[in-house]
OpenMM code with the backbone's topology and positions (N, CA, C; nanometers):
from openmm import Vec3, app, unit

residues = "UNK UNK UNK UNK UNK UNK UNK UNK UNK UNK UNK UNK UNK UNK UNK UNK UNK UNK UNK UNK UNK UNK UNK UNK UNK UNK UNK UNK UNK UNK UNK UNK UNK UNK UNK UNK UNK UNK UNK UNK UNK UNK UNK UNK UNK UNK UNK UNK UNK UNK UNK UNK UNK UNK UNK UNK UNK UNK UNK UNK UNK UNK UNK UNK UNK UNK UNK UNK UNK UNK UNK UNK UNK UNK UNK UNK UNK UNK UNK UNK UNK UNK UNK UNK UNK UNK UNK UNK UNK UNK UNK UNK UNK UNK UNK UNK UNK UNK UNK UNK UNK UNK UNK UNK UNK UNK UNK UNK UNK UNK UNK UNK UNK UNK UNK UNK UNK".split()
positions = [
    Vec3(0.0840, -0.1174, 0.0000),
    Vec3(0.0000, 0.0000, 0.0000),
    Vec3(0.0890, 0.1245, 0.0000),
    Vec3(0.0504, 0.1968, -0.0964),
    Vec3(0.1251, 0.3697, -0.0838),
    Vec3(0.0662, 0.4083, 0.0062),
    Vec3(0.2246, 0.5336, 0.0535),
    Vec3(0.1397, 0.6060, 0.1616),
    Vec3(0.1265, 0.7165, 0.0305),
    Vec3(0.0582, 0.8089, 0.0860),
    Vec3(-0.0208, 0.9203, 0.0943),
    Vec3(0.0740, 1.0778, 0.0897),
    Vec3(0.0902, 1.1422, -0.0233),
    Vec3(0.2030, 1.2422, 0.0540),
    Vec3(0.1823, 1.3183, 0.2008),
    Vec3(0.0373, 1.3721, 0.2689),
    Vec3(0.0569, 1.3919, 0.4106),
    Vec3(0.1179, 1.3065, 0.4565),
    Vec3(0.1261, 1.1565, 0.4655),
    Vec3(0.1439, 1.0632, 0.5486),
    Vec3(0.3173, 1.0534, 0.5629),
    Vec3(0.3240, 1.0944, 0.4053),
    Vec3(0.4953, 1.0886, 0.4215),
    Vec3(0.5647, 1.1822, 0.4365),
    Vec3(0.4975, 1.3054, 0.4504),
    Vec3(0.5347, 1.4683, 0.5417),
    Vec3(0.5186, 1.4641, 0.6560),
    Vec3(0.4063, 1.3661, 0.7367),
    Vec3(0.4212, 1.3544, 0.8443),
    Vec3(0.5560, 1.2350, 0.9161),
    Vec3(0.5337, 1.1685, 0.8284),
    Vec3(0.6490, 1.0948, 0.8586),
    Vec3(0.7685, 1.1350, 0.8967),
    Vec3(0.8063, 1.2336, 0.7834),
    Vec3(0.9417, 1.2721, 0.7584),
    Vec3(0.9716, 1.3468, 0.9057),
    Vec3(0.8193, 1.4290, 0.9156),
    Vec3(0.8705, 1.5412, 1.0477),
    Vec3(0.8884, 1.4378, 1.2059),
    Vec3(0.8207, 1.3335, 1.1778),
    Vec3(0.8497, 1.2049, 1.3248),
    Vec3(0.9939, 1.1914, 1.2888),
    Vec3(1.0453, 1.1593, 1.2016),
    Vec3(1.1768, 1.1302, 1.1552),
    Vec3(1.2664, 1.2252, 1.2327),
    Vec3(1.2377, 1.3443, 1.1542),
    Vec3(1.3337, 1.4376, 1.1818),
    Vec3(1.3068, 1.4726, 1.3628),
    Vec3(1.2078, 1.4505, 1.4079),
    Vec3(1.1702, 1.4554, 1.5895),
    Vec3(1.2887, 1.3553, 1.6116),
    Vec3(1.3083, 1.2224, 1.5830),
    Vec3(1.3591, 1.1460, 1.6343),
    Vec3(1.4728, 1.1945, 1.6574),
    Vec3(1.5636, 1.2233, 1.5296),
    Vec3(1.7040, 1.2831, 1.5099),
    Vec3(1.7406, 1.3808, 1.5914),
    Vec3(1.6304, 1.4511, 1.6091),
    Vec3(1.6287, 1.5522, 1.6618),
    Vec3(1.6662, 1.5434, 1.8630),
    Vec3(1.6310, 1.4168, 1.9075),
    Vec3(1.5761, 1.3697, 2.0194),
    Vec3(1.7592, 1.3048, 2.0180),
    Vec3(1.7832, 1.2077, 1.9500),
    Vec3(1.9170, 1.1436, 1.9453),
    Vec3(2.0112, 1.2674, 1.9086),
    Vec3(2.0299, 1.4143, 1.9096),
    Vec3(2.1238, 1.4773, 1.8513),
    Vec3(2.1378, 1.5028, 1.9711),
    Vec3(2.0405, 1.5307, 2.0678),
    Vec3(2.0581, 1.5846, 2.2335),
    Vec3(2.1242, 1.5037, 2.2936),
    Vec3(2.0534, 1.3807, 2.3089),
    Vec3(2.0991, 1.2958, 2.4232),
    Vec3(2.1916, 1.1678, 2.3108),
    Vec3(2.2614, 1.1861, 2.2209),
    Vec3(2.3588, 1.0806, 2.2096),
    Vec3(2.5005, 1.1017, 2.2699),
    Vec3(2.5517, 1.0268, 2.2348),
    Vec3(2.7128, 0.9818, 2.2686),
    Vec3(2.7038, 0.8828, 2.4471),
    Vec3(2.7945, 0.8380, 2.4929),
    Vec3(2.8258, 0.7257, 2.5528),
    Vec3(2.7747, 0.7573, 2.6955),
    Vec3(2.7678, 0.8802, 2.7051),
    Vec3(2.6957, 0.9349, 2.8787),
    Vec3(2.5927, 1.0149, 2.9334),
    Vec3(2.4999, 1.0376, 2.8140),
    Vec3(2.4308, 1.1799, 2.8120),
    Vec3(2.3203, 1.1062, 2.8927),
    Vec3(2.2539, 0.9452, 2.8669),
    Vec3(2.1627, 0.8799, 2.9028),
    Vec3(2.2135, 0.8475, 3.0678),
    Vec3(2.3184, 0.8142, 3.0765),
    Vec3(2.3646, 0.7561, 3.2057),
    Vec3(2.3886, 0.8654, 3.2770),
    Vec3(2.4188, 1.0251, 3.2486),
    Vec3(2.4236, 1.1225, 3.3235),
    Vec3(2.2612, 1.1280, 3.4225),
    Vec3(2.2084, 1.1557, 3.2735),
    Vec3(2.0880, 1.1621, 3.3297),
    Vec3(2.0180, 1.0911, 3.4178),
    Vec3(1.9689, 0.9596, 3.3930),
    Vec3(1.9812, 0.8855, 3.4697),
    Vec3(2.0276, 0.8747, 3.6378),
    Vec3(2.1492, 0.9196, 3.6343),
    Vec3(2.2214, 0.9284, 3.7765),
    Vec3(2.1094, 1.0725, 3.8701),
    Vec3(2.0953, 1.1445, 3.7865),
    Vec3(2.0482, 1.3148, 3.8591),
    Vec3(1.8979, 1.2632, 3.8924),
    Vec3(1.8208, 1.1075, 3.7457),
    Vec3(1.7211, 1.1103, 3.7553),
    Vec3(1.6999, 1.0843, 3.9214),
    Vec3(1.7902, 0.9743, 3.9128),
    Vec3(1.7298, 0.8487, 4.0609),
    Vec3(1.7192, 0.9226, 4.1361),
    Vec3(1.8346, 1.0391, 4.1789),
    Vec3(1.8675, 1.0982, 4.3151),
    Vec3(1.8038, 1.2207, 4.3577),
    Vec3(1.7583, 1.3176, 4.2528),
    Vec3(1.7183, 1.4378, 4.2073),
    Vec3(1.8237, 1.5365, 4.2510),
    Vec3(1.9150, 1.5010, 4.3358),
    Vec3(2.0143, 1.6384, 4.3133),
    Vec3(2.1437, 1.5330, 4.3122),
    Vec3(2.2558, 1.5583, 4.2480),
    Vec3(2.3421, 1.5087, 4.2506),
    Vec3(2.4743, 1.6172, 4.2156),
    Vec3(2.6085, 1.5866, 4.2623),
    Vec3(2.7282, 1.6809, 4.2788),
    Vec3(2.7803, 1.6096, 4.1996),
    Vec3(2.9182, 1.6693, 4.1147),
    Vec3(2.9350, 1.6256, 4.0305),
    Vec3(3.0609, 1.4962, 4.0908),
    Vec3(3.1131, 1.4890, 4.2296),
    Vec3(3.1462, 1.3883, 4.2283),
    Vec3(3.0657, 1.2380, 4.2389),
    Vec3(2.9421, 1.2866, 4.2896),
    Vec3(2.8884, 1.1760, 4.2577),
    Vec3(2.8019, 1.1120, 4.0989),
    Vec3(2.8536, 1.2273, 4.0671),
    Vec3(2.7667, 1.1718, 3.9109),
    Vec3(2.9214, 1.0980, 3.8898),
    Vec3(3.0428, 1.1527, 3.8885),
    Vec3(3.1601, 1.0636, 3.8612),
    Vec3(3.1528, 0.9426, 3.9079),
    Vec3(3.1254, 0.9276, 4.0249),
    Vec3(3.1269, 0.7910, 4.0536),
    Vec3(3.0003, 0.6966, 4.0067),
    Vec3(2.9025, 0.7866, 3.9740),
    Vec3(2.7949, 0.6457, 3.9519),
    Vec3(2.8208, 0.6221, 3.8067),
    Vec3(2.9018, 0.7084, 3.7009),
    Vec3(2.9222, 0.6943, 3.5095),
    Vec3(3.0322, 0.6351, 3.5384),
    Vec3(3.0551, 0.5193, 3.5087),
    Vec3(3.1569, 0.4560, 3.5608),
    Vec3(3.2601, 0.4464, 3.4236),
    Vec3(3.3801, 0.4766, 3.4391),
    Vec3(3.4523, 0.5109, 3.3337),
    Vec3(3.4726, 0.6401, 3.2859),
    Vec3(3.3533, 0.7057, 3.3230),
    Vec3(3.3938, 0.8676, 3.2796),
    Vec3(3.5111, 0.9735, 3.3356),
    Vec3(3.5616, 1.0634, 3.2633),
    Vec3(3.6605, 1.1499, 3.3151),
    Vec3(3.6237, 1.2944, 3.3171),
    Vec3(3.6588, 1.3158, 3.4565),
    Vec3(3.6703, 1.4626, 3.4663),
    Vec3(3.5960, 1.5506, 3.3762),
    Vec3(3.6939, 1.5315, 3.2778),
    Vec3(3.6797, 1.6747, 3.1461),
    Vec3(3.5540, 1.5975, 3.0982),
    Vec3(3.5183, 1.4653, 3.0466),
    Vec3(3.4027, 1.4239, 2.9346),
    Vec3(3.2669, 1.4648, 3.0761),
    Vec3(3.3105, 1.4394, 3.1969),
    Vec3(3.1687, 1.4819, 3.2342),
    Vec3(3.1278, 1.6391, 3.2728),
    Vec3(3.1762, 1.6944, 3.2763),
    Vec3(3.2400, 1.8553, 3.2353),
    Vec3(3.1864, 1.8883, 3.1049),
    Vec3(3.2535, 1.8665, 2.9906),
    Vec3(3.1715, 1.8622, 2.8813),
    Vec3(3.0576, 1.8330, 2.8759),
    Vec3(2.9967, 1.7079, 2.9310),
    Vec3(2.8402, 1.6838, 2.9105),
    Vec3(2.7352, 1.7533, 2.9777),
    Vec3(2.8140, 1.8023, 3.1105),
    Vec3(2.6989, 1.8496, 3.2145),
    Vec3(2.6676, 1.9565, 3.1607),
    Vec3(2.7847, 2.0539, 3.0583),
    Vec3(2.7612, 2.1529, 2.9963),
    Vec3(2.6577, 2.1899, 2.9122),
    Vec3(2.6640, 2.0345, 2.8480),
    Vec3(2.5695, 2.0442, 2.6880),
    Vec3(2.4282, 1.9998, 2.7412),
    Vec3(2.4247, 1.9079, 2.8502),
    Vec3(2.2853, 1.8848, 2.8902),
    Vec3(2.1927, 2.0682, 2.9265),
    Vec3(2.3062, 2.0783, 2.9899),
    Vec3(2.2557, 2.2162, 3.0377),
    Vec3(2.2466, 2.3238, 2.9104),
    Vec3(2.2997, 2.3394, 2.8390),
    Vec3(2.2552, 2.4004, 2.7502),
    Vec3(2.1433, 2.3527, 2.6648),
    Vec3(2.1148, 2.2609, 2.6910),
    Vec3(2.0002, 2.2057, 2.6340),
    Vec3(1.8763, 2.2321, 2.6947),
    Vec3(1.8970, 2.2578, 2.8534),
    Vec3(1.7982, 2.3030, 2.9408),
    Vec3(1.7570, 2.1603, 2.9802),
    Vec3(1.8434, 2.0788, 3.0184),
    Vec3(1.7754, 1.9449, 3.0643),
    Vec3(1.8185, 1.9393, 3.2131),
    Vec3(1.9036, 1.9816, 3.2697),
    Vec3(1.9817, 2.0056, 3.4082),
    Vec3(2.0125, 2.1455, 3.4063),
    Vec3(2.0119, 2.1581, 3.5504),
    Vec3(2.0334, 2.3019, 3.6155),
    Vec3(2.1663, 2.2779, 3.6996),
    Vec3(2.2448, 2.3853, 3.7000),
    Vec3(2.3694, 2.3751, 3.7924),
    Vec3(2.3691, 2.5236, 3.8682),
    Vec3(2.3708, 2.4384, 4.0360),
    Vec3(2.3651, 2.5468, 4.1311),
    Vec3(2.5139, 2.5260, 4.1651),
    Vec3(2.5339, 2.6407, 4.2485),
    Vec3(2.6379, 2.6884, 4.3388),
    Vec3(2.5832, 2.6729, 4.4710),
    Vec3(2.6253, 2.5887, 4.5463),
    Vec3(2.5505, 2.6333, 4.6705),
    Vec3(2.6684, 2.7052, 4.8195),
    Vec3(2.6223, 2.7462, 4.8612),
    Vec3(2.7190, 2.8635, 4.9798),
    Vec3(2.7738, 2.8256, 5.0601),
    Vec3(2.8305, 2.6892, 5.0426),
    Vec3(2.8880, 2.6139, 5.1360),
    Vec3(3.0674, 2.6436, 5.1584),
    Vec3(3.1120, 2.5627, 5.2618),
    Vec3(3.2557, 2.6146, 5.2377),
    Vec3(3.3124, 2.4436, 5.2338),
    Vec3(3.3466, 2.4058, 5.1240),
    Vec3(3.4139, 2.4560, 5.0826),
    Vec3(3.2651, 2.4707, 4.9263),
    Vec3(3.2710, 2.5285, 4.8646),
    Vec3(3.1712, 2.5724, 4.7562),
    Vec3(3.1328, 2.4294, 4.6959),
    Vec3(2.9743, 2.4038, 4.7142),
    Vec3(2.9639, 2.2720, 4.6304),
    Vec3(2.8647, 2.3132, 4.4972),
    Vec3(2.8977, 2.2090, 4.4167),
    Vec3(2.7957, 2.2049, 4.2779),
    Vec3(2.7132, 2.1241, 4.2865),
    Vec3(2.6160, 2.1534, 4.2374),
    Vec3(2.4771, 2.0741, 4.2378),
    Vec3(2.3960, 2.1039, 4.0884),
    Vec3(2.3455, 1.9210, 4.0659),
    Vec3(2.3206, 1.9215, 3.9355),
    Vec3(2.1509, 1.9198, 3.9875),
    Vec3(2.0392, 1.9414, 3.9100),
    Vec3(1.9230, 1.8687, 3.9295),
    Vec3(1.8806, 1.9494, 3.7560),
    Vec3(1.7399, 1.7495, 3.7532),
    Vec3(1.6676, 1.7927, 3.6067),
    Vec3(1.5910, 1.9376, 3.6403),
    Vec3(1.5360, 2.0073, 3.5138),
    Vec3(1.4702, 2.0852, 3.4790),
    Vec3(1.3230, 2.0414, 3.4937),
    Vec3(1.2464, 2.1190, 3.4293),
    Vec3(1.0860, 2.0422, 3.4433),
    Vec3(1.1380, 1.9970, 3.2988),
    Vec3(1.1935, 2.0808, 3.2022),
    Vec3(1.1898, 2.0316, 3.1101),
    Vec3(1.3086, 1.8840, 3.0974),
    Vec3(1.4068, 1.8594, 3.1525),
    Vec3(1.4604, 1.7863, 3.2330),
    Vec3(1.3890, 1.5963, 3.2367),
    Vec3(1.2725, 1.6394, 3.3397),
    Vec3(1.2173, 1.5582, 3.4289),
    Vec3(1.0768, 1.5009, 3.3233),
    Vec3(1.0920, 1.5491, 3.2076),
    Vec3(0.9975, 1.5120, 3.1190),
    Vec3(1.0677, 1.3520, 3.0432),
    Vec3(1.1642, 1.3641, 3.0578),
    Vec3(1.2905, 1.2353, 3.0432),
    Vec3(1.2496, 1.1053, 3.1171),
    Vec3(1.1938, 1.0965, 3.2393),
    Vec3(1.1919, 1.0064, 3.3552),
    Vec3(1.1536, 0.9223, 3.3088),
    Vec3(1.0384, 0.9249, 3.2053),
    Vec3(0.9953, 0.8026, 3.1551),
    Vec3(1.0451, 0.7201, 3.0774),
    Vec3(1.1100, 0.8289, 2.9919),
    Vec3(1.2297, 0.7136, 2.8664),
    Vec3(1.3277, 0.6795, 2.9877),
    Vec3(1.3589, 0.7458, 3.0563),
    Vec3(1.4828, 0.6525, 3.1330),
    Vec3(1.3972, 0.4942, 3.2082),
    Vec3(1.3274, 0.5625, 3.2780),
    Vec3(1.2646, 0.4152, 3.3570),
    Vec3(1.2082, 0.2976, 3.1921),
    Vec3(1.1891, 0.3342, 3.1365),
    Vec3(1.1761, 0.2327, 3.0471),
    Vec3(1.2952, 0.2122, 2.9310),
    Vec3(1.3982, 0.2620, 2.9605),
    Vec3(1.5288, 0.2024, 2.8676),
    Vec3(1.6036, 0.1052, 3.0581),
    Vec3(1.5950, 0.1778, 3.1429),
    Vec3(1.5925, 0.0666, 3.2357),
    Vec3(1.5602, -0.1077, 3.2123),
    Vec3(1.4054, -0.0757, 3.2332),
    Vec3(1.3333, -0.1659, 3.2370),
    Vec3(1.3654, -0.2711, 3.1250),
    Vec3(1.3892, -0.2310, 2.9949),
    Vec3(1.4095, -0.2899, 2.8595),
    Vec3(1.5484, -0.3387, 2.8949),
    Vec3(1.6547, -0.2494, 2.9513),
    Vec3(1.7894, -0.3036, 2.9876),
    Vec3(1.8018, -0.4217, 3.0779),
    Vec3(1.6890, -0.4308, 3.1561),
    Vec3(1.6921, -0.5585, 3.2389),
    Vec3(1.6395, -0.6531, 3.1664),
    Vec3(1.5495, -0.6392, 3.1233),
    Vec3(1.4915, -0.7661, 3.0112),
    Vec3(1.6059, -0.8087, 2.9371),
    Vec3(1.6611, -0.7166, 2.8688),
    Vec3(1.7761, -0.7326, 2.7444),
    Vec3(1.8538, -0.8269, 2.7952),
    Vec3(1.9173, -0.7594, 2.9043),
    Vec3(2.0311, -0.8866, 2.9793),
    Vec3(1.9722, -1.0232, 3.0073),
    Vec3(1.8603, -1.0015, 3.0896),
    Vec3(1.7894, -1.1961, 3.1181),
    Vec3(1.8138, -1.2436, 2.9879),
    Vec3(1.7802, -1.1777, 2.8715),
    Vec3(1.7802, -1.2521, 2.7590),
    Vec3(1.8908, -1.2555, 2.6530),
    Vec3(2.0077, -1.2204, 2.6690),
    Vec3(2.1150, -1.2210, 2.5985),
    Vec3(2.2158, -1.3041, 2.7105),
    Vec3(2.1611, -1.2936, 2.8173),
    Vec3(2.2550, -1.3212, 2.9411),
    Vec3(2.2541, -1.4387, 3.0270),
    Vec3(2.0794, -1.4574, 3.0472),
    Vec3(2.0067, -1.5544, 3.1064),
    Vec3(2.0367, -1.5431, 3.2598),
    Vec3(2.0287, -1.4047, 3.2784),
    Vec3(2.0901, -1.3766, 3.4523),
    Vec3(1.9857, -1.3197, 3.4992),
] * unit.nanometer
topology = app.Topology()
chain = topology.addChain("A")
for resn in residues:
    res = topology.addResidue(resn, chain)
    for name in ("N", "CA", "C"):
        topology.addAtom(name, app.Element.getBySymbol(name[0]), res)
């Protein structure tokens, strides 16, 4: 069956949503950043280091940057001595929770079944 040219203008623009969705949050930590700020709702950036396991310094530096410029995390200063950083989602942020709890959820399935654990 042909589609329809609306059908394939609409298409194209789901398409381009998608790309659009993977241009934000790709590369190797943007999901697992998130993730970490999701569970906890505020997190410092040594502990986002320790829960991205493998990440360095500078790459999570870089990311916390670009999330935030994206408006997906907020970074406070808070007045402490010695000065701490604090990450938390946005509303726009926290609109995420669901793709994370269900790339979770799919990640546990995935493993029982590639893994049988």
């Amino acid at each position: 069956m042909e589609c329809t040219v609306p059908e394939k203008e609409q298409h194209k623009k789901e398409m381009m949503a998608v790309q659009d969705s993977m241009d934000v949050l790709s590369g190797k930590w943007k999901i697992a950043i998130i993730s970490s700020i999701c569970y906890y709702n505020k997190r410092r950036f040594s502990d986002i280091l320790n829960d991205v396991i493998g990440i360095s310094n500078k790459m999570l530096s870089k990311e916390l940057k670009e999330l935030e410029v994206n408006k997906l995390i907020k970074r406070s200063v808070l007045e402490t001595q010695p000065i701490t950083v604090q990450y938390t989602l946005t509303d726009h942020g926290k609109t995420l929770q669901t793709i994370i709890n269900n790339l979770t959820d799919w990640g546990i399935e995935h493993r029982k079944k590639i893994i049988g654990d």
